[in-house]
C-alpha positions in Angstrom: 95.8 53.2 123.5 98.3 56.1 124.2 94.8 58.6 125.4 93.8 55.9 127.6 97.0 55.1 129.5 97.8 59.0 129.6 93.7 59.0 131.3 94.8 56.0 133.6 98.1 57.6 134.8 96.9 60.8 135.1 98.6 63.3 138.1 95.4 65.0 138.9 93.6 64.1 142.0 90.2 65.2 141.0 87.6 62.2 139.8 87.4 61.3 136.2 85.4 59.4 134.2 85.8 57.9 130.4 83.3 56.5 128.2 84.1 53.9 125.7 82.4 52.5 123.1 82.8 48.7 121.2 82.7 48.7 117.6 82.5 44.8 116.8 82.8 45.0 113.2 86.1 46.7 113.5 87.2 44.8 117.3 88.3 48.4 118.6 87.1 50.3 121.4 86.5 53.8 121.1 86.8 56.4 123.4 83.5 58.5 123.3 83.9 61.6 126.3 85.7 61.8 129.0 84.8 64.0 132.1 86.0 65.8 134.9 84.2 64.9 137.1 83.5 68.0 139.6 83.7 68.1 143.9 81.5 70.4 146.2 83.4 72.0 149.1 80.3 73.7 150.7 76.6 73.9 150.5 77.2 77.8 149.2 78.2 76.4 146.1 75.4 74.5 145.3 73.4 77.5 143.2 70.9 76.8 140.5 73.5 78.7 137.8 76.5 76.6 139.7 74.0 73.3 139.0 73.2 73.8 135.6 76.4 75.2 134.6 78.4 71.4 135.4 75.1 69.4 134.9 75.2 70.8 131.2 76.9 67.8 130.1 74.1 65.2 130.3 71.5 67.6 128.3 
């Protein structure tokens, strides 16, 4: 509970993103990943390296 009100209350002003999980046997939910989720500023930073470097998260 403390990980997810620090996550909601955060200072950053960057996006975010959490993934949770429900294990019904238990009635908890549990936090899986969390992610920064990242901005482009220009077109210049959209290089094949730059792409696979932050889209290496879903692979």
């Amino acid at each position: 509970m403390a990980k997810l009100k620090k996550f909601r209350f955060r200072k950053e002003t960057s996006n975010a993103a959490i993934i949770m999980k429900i294990d019904k046997d238990k009635q908890l939910v549990i936090i899986e990943e969390e992610y920064e989720v990242f901005e482009i500023r220009n077109t210049d930073d959209l290089t094949e390296d730059w792409l696979k470097e932050k889209l290496s998260f879903f692979g």
